[in-house]
TORVEXBA-737807 format. One record per atom (N, C-alpha, C): x, y, z. Coordinates in steps of 0.001 Angstrom, whole numbers, padded with zeros to 6 digits, always signed. Each point is the difference from the previous one (the first is absolute). Layout:
BEGIN
XYZ
...
//
This chain:
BEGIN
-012144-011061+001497
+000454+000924-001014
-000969+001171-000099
+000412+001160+000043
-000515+001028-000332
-000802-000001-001159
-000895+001006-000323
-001398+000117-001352
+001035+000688-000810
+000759+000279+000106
+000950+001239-000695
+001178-000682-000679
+000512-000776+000653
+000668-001472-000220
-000264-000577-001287
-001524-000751+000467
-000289-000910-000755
-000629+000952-001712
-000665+001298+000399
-000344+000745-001017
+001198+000186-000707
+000999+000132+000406
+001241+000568-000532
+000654-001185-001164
+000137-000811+000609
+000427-001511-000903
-001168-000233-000904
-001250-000124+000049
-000690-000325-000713
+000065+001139-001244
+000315+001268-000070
-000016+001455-000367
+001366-000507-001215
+000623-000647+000720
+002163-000076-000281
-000104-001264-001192
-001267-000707+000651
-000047-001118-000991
-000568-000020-001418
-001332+001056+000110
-000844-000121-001006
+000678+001132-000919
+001179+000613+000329
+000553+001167-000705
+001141-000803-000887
+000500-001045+000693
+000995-000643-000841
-000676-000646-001264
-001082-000168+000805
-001159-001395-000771
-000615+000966-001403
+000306+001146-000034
-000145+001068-000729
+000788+000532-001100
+001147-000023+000741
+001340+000438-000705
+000525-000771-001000
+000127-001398+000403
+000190-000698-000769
-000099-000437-001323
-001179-000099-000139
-000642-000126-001436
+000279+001781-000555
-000353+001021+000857
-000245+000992-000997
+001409+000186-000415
+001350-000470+000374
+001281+000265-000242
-000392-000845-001629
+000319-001280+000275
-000225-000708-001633
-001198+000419-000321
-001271+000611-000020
-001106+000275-001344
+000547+001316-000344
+000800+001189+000924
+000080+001108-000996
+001164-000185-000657
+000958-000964+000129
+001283-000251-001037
-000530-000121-001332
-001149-001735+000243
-000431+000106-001040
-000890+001003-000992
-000947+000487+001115
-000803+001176-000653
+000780+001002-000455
+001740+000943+000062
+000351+000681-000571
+000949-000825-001318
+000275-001071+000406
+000223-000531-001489
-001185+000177-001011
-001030-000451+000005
-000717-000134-000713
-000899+001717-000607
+000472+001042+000867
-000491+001097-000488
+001504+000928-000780
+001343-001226-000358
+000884+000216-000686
+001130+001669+000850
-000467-000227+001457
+000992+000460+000950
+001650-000279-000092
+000539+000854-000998
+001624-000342+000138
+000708-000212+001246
+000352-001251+000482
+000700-000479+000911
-000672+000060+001319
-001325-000971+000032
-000746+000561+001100
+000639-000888+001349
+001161-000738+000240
+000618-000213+001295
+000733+000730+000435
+000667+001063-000520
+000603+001153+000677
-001193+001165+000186
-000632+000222-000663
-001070+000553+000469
-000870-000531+001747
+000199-000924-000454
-000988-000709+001576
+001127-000066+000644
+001250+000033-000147
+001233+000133+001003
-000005+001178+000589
-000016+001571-000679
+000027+001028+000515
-001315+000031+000906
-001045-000413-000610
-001006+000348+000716
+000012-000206+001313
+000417-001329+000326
+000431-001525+001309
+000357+001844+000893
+001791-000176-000767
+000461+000907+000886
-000251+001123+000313
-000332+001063-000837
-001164+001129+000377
-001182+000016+000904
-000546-001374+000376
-000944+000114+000586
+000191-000592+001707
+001302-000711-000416
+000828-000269+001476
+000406+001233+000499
+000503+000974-000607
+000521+001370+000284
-001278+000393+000614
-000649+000580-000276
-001045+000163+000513
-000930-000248+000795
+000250-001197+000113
-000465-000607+001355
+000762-000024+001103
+001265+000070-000085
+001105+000770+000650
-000034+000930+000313
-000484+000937-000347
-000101+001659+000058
-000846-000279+000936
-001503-000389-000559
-001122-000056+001227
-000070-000367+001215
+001049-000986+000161
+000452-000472+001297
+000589+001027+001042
+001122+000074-000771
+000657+001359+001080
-001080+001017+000162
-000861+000733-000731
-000657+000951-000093
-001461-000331+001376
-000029-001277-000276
-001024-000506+001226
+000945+000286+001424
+000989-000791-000094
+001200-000062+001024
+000149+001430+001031
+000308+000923-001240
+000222+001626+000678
-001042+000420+000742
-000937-000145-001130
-001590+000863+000209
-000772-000455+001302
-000164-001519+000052
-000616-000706+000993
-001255-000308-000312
-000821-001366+000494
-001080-000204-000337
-001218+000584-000451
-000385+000986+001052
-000929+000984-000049
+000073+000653-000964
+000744+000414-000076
+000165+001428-000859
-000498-000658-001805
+000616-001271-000191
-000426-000193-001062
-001147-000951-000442
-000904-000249+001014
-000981-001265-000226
-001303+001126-000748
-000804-000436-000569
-000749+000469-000916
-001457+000379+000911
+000206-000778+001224
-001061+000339+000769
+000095+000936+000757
+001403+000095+000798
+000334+001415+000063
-000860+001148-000326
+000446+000532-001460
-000677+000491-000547
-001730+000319+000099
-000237-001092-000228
-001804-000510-000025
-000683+000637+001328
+000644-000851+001070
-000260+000185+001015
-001090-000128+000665
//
């Protein structure tokens, strides 16, 4: 297996391992700061931020690697 592979899954894992909890502590944390209806709130967010990560995709897609890696830049 590739370093890129295995970086990649380990990357895929510890992000879920992430997500998870912060999905249920900010439900509870905007209940408790008296957030009117904070599951449609974290619903739009979900999907707003899928949009967007959508966007970034294609936008990588068009553009091509180079053009958008940060080292690029750096160089």
């Amino acid at each position: 297996m590739s370093k890129v592979t295995v970086l990649g899954s380990i990357f895929a894992i510890g992000s879920f391992l992430f997500f998870v909890p912060l999905v249920s502590l900010t439900d509870t944390f905007l209940k408790e700061q008296n957030v009117p209806d904070p599951s449609t709130i974290l619903a739009v967010m979900f999907v707003v931020g899928f949009i967007l990560f959508t966007i970034a995709g294609r936008i990588y897609d068009r553009l091509g690697r180079g053009l958008l890696l940060l080292s690029h830049y750096l160089g």
